[in-house]
C-alpha positions as CSV (number, residue, x, y, z in Angstrom):
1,X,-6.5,-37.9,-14.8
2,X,-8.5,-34.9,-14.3
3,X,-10.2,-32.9,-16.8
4,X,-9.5,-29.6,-16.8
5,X,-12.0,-27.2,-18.9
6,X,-10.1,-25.0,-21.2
7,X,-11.4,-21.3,-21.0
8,X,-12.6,-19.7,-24.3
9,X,-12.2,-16.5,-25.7
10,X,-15.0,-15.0,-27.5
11,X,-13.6,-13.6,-31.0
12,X,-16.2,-10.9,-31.0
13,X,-15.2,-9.4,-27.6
14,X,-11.5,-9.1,-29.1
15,X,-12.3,-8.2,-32.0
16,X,-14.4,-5.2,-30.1
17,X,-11.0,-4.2,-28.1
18,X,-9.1,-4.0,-31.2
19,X,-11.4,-1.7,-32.8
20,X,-11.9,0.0,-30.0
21,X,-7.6,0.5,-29.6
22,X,-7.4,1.7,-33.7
23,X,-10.2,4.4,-32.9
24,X,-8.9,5.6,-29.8
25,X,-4.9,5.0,-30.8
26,X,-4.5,4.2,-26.8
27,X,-1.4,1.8,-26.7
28,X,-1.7,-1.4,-24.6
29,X,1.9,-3.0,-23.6
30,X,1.7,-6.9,-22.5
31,X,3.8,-8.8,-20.3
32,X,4.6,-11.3,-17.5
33,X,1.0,-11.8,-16.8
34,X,-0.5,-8.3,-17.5
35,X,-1.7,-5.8,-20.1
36,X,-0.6,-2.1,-19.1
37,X,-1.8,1.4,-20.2
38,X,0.0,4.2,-19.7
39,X,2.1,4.7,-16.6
40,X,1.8,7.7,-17.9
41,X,0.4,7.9,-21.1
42,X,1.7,10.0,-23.8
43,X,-1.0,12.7,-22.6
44,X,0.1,13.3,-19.3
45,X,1.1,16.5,-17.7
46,X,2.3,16.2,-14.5
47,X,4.7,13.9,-11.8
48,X,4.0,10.6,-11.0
49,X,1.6,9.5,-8.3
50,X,2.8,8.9,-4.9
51,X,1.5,6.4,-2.8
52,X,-2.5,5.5,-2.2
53,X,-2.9,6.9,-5.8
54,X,-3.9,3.2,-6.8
55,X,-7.5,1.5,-6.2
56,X,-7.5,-2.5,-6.9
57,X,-10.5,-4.0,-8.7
58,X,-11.7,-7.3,-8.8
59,X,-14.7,-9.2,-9.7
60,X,-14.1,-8.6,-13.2
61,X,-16.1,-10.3,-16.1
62,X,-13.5,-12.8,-17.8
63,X,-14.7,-11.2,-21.3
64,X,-14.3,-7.2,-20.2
65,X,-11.2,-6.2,-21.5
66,X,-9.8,-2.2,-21.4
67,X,-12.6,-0.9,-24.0
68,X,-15.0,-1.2,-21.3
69,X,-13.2,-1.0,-17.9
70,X,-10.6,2.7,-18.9
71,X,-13.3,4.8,-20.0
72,X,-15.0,3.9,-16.8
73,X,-12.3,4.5,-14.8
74,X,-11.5,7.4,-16.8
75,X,-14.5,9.2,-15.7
76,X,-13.6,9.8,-12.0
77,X,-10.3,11.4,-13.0
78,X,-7.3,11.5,-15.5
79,X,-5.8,7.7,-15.5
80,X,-1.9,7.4,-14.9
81,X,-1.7,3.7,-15.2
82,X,-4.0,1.3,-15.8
83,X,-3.0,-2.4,-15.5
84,X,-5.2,-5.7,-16.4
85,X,-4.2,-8.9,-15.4
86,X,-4.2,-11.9,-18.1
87,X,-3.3,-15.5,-18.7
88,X,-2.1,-17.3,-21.5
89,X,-5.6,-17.8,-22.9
90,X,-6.4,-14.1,-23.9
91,X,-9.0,-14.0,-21.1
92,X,-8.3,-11.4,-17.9
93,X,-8.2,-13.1,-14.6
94,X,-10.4,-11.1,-13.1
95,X,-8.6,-8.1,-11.3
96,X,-7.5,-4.9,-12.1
97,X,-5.2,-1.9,-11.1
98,X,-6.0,2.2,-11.6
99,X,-3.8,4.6,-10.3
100,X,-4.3,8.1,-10.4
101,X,-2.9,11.0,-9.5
102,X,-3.9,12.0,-5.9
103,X,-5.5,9.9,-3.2
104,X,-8.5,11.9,-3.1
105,X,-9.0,11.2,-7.1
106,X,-8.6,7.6,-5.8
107,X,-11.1,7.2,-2.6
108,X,-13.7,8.6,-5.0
109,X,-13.1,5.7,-7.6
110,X,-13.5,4.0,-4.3
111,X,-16.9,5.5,-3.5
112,X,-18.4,5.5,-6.7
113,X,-17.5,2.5,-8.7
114,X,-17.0,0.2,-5.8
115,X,-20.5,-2.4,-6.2
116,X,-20.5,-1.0,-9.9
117,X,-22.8,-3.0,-12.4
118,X,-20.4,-3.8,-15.3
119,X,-22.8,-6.0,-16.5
120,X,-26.2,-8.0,-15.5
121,X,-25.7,-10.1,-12.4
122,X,-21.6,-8.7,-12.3
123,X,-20.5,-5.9,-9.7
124,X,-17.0,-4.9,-9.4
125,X,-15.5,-4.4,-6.4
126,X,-12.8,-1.4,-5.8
127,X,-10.6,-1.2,-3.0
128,X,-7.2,0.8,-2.2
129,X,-4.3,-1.0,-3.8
130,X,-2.1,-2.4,-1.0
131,X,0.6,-1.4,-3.4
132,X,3.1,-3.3,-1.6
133,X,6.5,-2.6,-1.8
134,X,9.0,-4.4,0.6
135,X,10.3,-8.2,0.5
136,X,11.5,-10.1,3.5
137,X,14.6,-12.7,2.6
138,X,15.0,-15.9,4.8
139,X,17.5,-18.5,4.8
140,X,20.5,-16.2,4.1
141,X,24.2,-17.1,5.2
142,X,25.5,-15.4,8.7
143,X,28.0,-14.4,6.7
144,X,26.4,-12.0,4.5
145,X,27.5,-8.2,4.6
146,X,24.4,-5.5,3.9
147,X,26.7,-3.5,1.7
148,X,27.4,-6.8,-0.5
149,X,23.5,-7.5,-0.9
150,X,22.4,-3.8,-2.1
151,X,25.1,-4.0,-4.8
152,X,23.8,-7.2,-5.5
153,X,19.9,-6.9,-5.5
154,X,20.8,-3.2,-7.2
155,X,22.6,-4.8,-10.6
156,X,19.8,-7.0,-10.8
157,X,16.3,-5.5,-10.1
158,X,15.5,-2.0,-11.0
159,X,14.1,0.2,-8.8
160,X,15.4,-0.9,-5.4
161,X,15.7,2.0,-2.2
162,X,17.1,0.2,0.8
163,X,18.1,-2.9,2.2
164,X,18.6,-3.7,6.1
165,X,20.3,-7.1,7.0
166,X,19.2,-8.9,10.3
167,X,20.8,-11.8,12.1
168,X,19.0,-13.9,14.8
169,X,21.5,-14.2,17.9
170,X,21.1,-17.5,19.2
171,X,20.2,-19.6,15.8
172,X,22.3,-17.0,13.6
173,X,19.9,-17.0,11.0
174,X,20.2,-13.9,8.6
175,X,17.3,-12.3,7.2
176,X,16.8,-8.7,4.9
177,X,13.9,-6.3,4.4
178,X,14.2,-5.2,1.3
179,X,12.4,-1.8,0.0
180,X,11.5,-1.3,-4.0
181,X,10.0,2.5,-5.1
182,X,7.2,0.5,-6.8
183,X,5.2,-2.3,-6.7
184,X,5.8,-3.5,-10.0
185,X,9.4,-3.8,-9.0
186,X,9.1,-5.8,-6.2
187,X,6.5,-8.3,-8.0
188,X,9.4,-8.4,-10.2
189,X,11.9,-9.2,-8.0
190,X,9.7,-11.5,-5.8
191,X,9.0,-13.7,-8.7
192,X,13.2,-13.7,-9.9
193,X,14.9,-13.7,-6.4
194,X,14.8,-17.4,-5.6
195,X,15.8,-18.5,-8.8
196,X,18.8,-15.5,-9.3
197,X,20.7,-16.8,-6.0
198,X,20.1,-20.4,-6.4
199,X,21.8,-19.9,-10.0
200,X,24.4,-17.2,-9.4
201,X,25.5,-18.5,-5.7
202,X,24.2,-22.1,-4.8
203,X,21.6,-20.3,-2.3
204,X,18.5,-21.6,-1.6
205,X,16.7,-18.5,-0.7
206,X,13.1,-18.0,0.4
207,X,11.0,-14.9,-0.2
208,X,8.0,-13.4,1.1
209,X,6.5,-9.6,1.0
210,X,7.4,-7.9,4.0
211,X,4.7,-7.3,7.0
212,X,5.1,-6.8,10.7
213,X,3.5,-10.6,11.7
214,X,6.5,-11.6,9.6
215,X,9.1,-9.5,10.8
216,X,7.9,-10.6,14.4
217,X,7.7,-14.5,13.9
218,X,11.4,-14.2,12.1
219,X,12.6,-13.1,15.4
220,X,10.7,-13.5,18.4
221,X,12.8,-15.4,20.4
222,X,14.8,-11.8,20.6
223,X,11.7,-9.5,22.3
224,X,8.9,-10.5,24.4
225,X,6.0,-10.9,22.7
226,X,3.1,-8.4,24.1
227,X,-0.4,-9.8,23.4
228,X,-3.3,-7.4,21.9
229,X,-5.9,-6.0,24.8
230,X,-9.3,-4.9,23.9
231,X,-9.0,-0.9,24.2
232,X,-11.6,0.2,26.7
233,X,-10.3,4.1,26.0
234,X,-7.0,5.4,25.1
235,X,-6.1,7.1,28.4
236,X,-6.4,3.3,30.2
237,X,-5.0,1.7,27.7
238,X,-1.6,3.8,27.5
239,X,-1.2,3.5,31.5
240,X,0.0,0.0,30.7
241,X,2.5,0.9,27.8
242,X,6.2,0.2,28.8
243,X,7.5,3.9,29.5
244,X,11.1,3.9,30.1
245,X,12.6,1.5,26.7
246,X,13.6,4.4,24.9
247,X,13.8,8.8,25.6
248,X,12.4,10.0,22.8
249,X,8.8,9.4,21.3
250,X,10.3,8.2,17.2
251,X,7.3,7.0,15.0
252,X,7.8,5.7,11.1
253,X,6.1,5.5,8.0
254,X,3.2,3.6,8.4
255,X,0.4,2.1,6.6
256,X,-3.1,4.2,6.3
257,X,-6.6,2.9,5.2
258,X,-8.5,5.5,3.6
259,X,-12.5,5.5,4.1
260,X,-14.7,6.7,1.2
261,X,-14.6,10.4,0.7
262,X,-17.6,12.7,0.2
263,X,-17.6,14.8,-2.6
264,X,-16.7,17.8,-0.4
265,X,-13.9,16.5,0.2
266,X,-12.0,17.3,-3.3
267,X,-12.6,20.9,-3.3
268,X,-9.2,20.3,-1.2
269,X,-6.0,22.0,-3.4
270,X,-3.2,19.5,-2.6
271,X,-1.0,22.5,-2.6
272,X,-2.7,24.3,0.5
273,X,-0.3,25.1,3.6
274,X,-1.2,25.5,6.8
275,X,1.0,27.5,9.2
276,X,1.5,24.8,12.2
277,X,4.4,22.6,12.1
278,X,3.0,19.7,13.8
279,X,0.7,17.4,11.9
280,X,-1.7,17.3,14.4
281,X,-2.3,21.2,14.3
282,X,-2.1,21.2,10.6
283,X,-5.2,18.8,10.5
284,X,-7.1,20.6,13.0
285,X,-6.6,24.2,11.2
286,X,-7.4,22.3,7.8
287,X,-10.8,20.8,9.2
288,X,-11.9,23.7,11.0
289,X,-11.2,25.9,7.8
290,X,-12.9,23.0,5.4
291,X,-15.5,21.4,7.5
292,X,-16.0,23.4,10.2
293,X,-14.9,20.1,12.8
294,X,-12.0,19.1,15.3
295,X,-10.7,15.1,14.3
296,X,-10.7,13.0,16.7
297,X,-8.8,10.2,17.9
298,X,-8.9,6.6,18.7
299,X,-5.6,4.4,19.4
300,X,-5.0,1.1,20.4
301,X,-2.3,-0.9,20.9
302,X,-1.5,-4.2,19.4
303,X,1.7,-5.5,19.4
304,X,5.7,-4.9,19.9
305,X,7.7,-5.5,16.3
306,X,11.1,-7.4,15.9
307,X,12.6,-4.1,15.8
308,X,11.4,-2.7,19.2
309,X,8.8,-0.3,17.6
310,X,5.2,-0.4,19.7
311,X,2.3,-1.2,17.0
312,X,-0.7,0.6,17.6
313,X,-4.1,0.7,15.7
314,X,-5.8,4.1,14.9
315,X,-8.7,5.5,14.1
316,X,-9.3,9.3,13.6
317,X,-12.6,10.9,12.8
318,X,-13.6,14.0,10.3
319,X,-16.6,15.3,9.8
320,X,-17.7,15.5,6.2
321,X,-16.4,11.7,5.6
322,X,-18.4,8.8,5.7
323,X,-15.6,6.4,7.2
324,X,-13.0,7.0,10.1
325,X,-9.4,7.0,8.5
326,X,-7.3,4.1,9.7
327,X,-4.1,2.2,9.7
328,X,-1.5,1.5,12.2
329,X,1.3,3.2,13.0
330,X,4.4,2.2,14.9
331,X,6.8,4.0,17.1
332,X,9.3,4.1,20.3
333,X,7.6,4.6,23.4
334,X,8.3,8.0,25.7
335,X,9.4,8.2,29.0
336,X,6.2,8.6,29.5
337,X,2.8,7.5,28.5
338,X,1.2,10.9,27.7
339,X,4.3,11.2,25.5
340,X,3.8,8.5,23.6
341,X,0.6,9.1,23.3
342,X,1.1,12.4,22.0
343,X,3.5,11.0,19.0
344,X,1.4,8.6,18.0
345,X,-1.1,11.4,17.4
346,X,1.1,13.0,15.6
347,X,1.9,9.9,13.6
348,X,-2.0,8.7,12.6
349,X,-2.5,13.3,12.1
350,X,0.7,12.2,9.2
351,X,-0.8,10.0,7.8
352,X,-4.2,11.7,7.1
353,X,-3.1,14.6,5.9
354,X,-0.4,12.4,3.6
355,X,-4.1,10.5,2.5
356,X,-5.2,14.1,1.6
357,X,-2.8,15.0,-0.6
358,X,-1.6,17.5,1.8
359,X,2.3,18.2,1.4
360,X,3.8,16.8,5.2
């Protein structure tokens, strides 16, 4: 049999923390895996954070517990939540979760405490939070009715937004995207699901979280699969999109990846309105008045989702940032290409300002 090492914890680093959690009176809640501050603390003045609010940290020294890691944290900007994950040992496991309570309070956490020295030889590292927040059900009867799942998945999980139920036509397989308003929530319910329907329904259920790749390879024998191109420029690459699906140029919420903001960035006030409608001409007046620059624009396109939407990859360009913002956004295809191009413009222009903290 093998021997596994059992992992110690030193008394005098928890004796530290506790010291450290009488002086301050900051309360630390633990469960299912993790020790939690705030979300929000007692001293907090304000609505809860939206999303890219969060920065994940990893790389953590076993033996640094929240004495050392939320007054560093803590000096970038007001913390809303801060989470540590733990095992049954007392040690952490070697990641982390801030959230604050803008984006821009976030990408500088990014910036300045990602490569961090938390000790000698130890650098964190700090990335955006993924914050996922949808699951993706397999395995589910044909017989299944949407309205009957919400009620369902609503009594038992908290926090739960939508559900949309899917059915393969030839093999009649039924599968459900299921949307949560947190992340928490849907760890939750990921970790509960396939237990709750094998014991309340005889269901053998499987559950994963929800992405595009997963979405397509649940259902790909229903739309043509369109391979990734390299992009030699935007203009040639739309020529080849599929114009006449759909009439009108619809995009959705899609994911963005934030690059490391320059300090100039946050003399931004979250509450500033610009007077164009469109997102696109709302970024442009806001960098012209702020950095004295146009963005600019690179898409590519990359695949076609189980639910018809065209997939593209963006990249858009502000002077005064360090990194290109990026992400990819998905939409219905014009009638023609300079129409589609056009929305998913509009779509990646969203998205920034969204990353701003600009009202959309």
């Amino acid at each position: 049999m093998e021997c596994v090492e059992e992992e110690v914890v030193n008394p005098e680093r928890v004796q530290a923390l506790n010291l450290w959690l009488e002086m301050t009176n900051i309360q630390v809640t633990q469960t299912n895996g993790q020790r939690k501050y705030g979300g929000p603390p007692p001293e907090w003045d304000g609505q809860a954070p939206g999303a890219r609010c969060e920065v994940y940290i990893s790389q953590v020294p076993r033996d640094v517990y929240e004495d050392v890691l939320i007054p560093l944290f803590s000096r970038i900007g007001p913390l809303w939540e801060f989470r540590l994950m733990m095992n049954f040992s007392g040690q952490n496991r070697g990641f982390a979760y801030a959230k604050y309570g803008s984006p821009a309070i976030a990408f500088e956490a990014i910036r300045l405490l990602d490569g961090f020295m938390i000790e000698p030889g130890h650098h964190l590292i700090v990335r955006r939070s993924t914050e996922k927040r949808r699951l993706h059900i397999t395995q589910l009867p044909s017989n299944i009715e949407q309205q009957w799942l919400h009620q369902v998945l609503r009594a038992w999980f908290d926090g739960l937004q939508d559900v949309s139920l899917k059915t393969e036509g030839v093999t009649m397989k039924t599968f459900a995207d299921v949307k949560f308003n947190s992340h928490h929530n849907a760890s939750m319910a990921k970790k509960d699901l396939v237990l709750a329907f094998r014991k309340h329904f005889q269901l053998t259920v499987e559950v994963q979280w929800y992405s595009s790749s997963v979405m397509q390879n649940s259902a790909n024998h229903l739309f043509p699969s369109i391979n990734p191109s390299p992009c030699p420029s935007t203009s040639e690459q739309f020529r080849h999109l599929h114009p006449n699906q759909f009439t009108n140029p619809v995009f959705r919420e899609s994911v963005v990846g934030g690059p490391m903001i320059s300090p100039c960035s946050l003399t931004l006030k979250e509450s500033s309105v610009f007077s164009s409608s469109t997102p696109v001409m709302r970024l442009k007046e806001m960098c012209e008045a702020t950095w004295l620059c146009q963005p600019k624009y690179e898409l590519c396109y990359s695949h076609q989702e189980a639910n018809g939407f065209l997939a593209f990859h963006y990249k858009v360009f502000v002077r005064g940032f360090n990194a290109a913002f990026t992400g990819i956004i998905a939409l219905y295809p014009g009638p023609k290409a300079s129409d589609t191009e056009a929305a998913a413009q509009q779509a990646a222009a969203q998205q920034v300002l969204q990353a701003l903290g600009q009202t959309v």
